[in-house]
Structure formats: structure tokens, C-alpha cells
C-alpha positions in Angstrom: 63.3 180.0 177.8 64.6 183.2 176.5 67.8 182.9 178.8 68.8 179.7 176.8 72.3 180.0 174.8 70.8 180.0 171.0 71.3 177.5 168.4 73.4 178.7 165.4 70.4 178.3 163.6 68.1 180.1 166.2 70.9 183.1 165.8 70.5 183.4 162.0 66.8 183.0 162.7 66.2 185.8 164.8 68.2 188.2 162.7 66.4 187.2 159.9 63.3 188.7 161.9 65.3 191.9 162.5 65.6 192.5 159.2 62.3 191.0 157.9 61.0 193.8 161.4 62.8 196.6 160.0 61.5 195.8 156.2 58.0 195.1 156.6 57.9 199.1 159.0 59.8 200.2 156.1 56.9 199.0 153.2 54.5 200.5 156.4 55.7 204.3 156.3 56.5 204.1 152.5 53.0 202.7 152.3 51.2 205.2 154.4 53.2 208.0 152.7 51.7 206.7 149.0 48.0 206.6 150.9 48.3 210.1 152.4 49.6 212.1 149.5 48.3 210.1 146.3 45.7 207.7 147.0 43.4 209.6 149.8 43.6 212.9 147.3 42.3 211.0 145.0 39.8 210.1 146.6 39.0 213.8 148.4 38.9 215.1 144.3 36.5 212.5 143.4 33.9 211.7 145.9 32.2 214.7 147.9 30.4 213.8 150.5 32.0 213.1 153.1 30.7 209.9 155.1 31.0 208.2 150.9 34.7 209.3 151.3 35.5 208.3 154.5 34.0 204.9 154.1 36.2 204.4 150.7 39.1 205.8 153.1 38.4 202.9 155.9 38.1 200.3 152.7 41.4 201.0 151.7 43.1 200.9 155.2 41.3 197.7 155.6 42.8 196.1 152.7 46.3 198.1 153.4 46.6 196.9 156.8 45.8 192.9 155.8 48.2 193.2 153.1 51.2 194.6 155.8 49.7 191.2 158.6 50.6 189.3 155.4 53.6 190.1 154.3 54.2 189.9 158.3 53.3 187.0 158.3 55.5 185.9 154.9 58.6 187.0 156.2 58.4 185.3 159.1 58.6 188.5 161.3 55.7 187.1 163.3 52.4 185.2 163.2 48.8 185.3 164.2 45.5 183.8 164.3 41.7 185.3 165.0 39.3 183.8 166.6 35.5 184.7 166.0 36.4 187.4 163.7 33.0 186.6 161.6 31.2 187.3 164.3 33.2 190.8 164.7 32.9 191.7 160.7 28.8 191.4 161.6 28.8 193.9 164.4 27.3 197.4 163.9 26.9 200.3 166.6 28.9 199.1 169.1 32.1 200.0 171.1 35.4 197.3 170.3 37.3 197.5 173.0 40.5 195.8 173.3 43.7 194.9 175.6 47.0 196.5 174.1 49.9 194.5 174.2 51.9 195.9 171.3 52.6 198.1 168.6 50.3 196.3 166.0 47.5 195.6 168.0 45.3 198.1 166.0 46.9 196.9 162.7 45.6 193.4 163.3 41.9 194.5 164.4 41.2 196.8 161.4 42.9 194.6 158.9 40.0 192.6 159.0 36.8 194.9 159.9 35.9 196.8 156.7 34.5 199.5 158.1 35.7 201.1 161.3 36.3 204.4 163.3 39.0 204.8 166.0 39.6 206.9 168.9 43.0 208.0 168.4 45.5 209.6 170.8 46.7 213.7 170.1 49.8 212.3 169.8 48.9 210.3 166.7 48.3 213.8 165.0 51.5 215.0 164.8 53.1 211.4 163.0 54.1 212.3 159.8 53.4 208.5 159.0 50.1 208.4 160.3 48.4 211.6 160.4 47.4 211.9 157.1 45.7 208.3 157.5 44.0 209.1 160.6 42.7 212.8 159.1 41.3 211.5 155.9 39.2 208.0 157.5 37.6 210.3 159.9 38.9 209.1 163.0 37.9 211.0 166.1 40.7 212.6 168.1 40.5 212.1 172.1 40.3 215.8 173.2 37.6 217.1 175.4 35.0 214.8 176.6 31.8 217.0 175.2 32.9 216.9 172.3 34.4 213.3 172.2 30.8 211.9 173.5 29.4 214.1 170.5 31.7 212.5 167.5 31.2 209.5 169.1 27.8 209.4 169.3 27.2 210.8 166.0 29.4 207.8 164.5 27.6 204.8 166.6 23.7 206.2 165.6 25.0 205.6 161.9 25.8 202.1 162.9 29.5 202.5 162.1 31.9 200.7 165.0 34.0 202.8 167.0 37.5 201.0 168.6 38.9 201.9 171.8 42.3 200.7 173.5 40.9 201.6 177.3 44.4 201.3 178.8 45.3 204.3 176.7 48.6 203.0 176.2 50.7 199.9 175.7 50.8 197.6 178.2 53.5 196.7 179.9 54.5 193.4 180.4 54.5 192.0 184.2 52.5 194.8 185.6 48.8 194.9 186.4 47.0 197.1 184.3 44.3 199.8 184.6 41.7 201.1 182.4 40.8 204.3 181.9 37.4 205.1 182.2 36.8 206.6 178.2 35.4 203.7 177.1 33.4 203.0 179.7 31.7 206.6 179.4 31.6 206.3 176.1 29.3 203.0 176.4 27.1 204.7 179.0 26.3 208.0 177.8 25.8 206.5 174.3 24.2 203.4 175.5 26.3 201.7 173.4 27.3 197.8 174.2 30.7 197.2 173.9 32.5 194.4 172.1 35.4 192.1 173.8 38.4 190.9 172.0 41.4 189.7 174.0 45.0 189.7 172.3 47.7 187.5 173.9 51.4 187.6 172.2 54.3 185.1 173.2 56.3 185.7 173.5 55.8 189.5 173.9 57.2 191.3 170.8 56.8 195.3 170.0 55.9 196.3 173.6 56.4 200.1 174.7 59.5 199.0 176.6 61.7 197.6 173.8 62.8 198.9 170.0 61.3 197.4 166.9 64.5 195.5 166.5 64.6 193.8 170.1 63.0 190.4 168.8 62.4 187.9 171.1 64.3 184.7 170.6 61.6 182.9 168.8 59.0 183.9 166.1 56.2 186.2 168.5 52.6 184.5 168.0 49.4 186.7 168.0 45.9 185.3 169.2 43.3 187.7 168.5 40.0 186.6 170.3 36.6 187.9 169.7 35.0 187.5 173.1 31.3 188.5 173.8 29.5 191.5 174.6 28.8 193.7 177.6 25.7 194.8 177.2 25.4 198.3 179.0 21.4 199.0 179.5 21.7 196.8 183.1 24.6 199.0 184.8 22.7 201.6 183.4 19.2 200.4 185.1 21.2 199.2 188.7 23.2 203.2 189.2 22.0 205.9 190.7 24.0 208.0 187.8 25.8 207.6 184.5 29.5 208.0 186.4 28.6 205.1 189.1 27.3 203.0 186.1 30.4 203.6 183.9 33.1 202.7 187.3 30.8 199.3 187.0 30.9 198.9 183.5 34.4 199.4 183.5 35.3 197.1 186.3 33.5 194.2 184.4 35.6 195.0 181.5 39.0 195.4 183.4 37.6 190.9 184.3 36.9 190.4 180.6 40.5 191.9 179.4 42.4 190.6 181.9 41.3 187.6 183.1 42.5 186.6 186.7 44.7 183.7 185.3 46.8 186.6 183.4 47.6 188.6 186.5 
């Protein structure tokens, strides 16, 4: 239990995990600086069209981000383990929709999907860190719905998947959570199926509520699940509209993501 007095050797332990925290973020933003102003110009001088570019751009974060679970992973900050992840790298036009218990919950998903688009939050576009990243795979930025449907279409009729955190936000620990409806339109007025995956974290470890430093007293474990899919066509078929099939759609998700054991 967490209120235990620690061992002298569960004290060094967990500042080792500071530190190894703080230096594995610190290899992150150096990292994403190199990719943003030397790698992805590279890459915008020497391919020109687009979709080649932005394909060579989601290669590269691929390998980037399984490189930063590893080294993770190597330090002891944390560990992990997927589950049906094949089954995941086979997927093509299709929503991945996922529950968002911490910080590196989209880290671990596209570390091991070659090829993927996100839906990113405005805010995303304004982190130094990031927004270079984001810009230059193509990622779609969650403005207004028209326009979102549009990208988003346009993406999943390529075959490309498109992941989708339909909470929005973190969640936070010890509190029901609620989807937003986004993915659930998305799904419907794409007719897109959507793809599962559950991530569980004990104990809970980079949530919205705590710093980067504030480690848990143990090593935090990540199980990445791939669950099945939701097809959409029937709640399509049983509504009367496209909004009344998407509060359905996204009530049988909200069962899938958070199962009633978790609540």
C-alpha cells in the first residue's frame, strides 16, 4: 500500500525513478526539438508530395516514440506490456479509440502502429515541444466539426487509421468518466468501425492531477490491450438519425472502456 513507511531501499528506488522520469522527458523534448527543426526539414526538402512525406513523418515518430518506451523501460522509470498489438498493426480504415489514464498513453499506442493519424487537441499547437511534430505528420487538429468530419474522412477512405482519446482529457483517477461524443460522430458519419484498446496503469503514474516527478512508491506497470471492434453499420441501421445512432455508439463504447468492474 502506498501509505506504508518505505524500505531504505524502496526510498533510493523511487528517486532513482525521479531522476530516470525527469531524464528520459529530458531525451523526449531534446528529441522532438532535433525531429522538428532537422530531421522533418529534411524531409519537407526531399520528398514533395505530401501524403509520401507525411507517411515518412509517422515512420519516424513510430520508431522515435519506441525508442523513448525503451529507454523507459531501461531505466526503470516504468514498464509495460501489449496485448494483441499484431492484430492492431493489421488494421486499416478504422477509428482507435482509447481510455486515457496518463501522460504517455499516446506515446505507447503509436510506438508500435507504423502508420497513424491523430486527432489532436488546439492546445497541442501551441507546445513548442510538440507542435512541430504534430504539423509535419499531418495530424488533424480538433476545430470545427465540418471540417473535422472532412479531414477525417479524407484520411480513413485512404485506409490510414485515425486515433482518438474520446474522454478528451486525462482521466482522473477515482472518478467516473464520460466520453465525449467526437468519436462517436466520427464513426457514424464516416461509417467507420472503431477499434478498442483498454490501458490500465498501477499503480497510476503521470495522471493530470500530479507532476512528472510525483512517482508512485513502486515502479508504475502499463497494460495496453487490444480489444475488439465496434462495428458501426447496426446503430447506424436501428436510429432514426446519425446523432441518435452516435449517443448509442458511444454508450457501447463508454462499456468497452470502462468496464463495470473498473467503476
Amino acid at each position: 500500500m502506498e501509505s506504508r513507511p518505505l524500505t531504505v531501499k524502496q526510498k533510493i528506488n523511487k528517486l532513482w525513478r525521479v531522476f530516470a522520469t525527469g531524464l528520459c522527458f529530458s531525451i523526449f523534448g531534446l528529441g522532438a526539438l532535433c525531429l522538428t527543426f532537422i530531421a522533418f526539414p529534411i524531409i519537407t526538402i526531399s520528398t514533395n508530395n505530401q501524403h509520401q512525406r507525411e507517411m515518412r513523418v509517422q515512420s519516424i515518430i513510430q520508431q522515435s516514440f519506441a525508442f523513448f518506451c525503451r529507454t523507459m523501460r531501461f531505466f526503470g522509470a516504468i514498464d509495460y506490456k501489449f496485448t494483441g498489438v499484431e492484430t492492431l498493426q493489421q488494421d486499416r480504415n478504422c477509428l482507435i479509440v482509447a481510455n486515457h489514464p496518463s501522460l504517455i498513453d499516446y506515446v505507447l499506442i503509436a510506438s508500435c502502429i507504423p502508420q497513424c493519424d491523430c486527432l489532436v487537441k488546439a492546445s497541442i499547437w501551441h507546445n513548442p515541444f510538440i507542435k512541430g511534430i504534430v504539423k509535419a505528420a499531418g495530424y488533424i487538429p480538433n476545430r470545427d466539426p465540418e471540417s473535422l468530419i472532412e479531414d477525417c474522412n479524407q484520411r480513413l477512405e485512404s485506409g490510414n487509421v485515425l486515433l482518438v482519446f474520446p474522454e478528451g482529457t486525462r482521466t482522473t483517477p477515482n472518478k467516473t468518466s464520460k466520453l465525449q461524443r467526437g468519436a462517436a460522430q466520427i464513426a457514424v458519419r464516416t461509417e467507420t468501425d472503431l477499434r478498442v484498446i483498454h490501458i490500465t496503469v498501477t499503480p497510476s503514474f503521470l495522471t493530470k492531477q500530479k507532476k512528472w516527478y510525483q512517482v508512485p512508491n513502486t515502479k508504475p506497470f502499463f497494460r495496453i490491450e487490444v480489444k475488439g471492434k465496434i462495428a458501426v453499420t447496426p446503430f447506424i441501421c436501428e436510429a432514426d438519425s446519425a446523432t441518435s445512432a452516435a449517443r448509442h455508439v458511444n454508450r457501447h463504447l463508454a462499456t468497452m472502456l470502462f468496464p463495470p468492474s473498473e467503476q
